[in-house]
C-alpha positions, 0 to 999 in steps of 0.5 A: 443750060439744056435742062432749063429750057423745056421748063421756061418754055412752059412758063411762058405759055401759061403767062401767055394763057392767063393773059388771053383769059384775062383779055377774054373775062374782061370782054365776057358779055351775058345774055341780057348785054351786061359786060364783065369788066373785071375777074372779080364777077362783078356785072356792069351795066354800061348801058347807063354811061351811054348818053341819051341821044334820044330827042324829042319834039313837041308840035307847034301851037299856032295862034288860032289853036291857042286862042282856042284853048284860052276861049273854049277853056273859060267858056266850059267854066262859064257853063259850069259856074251858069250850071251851079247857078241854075241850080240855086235861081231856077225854078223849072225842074228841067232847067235844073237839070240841064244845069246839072248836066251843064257842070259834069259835062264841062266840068270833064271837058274843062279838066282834059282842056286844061291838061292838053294846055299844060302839055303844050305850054299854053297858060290858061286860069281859073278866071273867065273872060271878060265877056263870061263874067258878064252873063255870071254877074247878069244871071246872078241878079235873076231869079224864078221864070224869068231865070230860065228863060233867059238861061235857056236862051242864053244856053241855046245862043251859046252851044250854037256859038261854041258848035261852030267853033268846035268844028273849026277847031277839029280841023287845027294843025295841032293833033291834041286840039283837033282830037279834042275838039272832035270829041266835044262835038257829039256833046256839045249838040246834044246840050244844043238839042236839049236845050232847044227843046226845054226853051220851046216849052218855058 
């Protein structure tokens, strides 16, 4: 019975050993945080079964802000469908000019509107108010001088209009109206000056 002893005793420090190796392989982490989980040396990525607790937030629109979006977004549209129209009604090269102006300038401003509404869940159209399709449908009927008077006039009236809503609108609680507003502002004066001018010599 003796001589069995030194031998068992032998056996089962090595079953000991194997175990702990396993426990440790099964724990065995790498550098870039990926757990071992078998002895196969297969990686797994755990980091995909941890649920997403990241949460997200999107800052309110208030109703002014909104009524801003809906407002400014058919008044670039106006500019530009007024734009295209002086290129075909006026007769002044300045004119057709500044409608040219009018349709890239708001064609731009219009598209980055129209983006910052979708991602704040603000529905605008392709359909101008009612009041914008009124100035299309007069200014479609004219033709020649008394076309560029009447749309330079019109121009000047309604950048002043659209200037002091801008300036309003820099100031909204919501950051992407209030950036975008700010960063109108500039072009919005400039169409404002130029329009003044070329209204001064028709």
């Amino acid at each position: 019975m003796k001589n069995y002893i030194l031998p068992l005793a032998i056996v089962a420090t090595c079953i000991a050993g194997s175990c702990n190796n396993a426990a440790n392989t099964d724990n065995q982490t790498d550098s870039a945080g990926v757990i071992r989980t078998d002895t196969s040396g297969t990686l797994h990525d755990t980091t995909s079964v941890r649920p997403d607790t990241t949460t997200y937030s999107q800052q309110p629109v208030d109703e002014d802000s909104r009524k801003f979006i809906t407002e400014a977004s058919s008044g670039g549209m106006l500019e530009v469908r007024l734009g295209n129209i002086a290129q075909e009604n006026g007769s002044n090269p300045r004119v057709k000019e500044f409608g040219a102006m009018m349709i890239k300038d708001h064609t731009d401003a219009t598209n980055q509107l129209k983006s910052i509404a979708k991602s704040l869940n603000v529905n605008v159209t392709d359909s101008l108010m009612k009041e914008h399709q009124r100035h299309v449908d007069k200014m479609s009927k004219m033709k020649g001088k008394s076309f560029d008077k009447a749309y330079m006039s019109m121009m000047v009236d309604d950048h002043k209009k659209d200037i002091k809503e801008f300036e309003k609108a820099s100031k909204s609680s919501n950051t992407s109206v209030s950036n975008f507003a700010s960063q109108t502002l500039p072009v919005l004066n400039k169409h404002l000056d130029s329009a003044q001018a070329i209204n001064k010599k028709l």
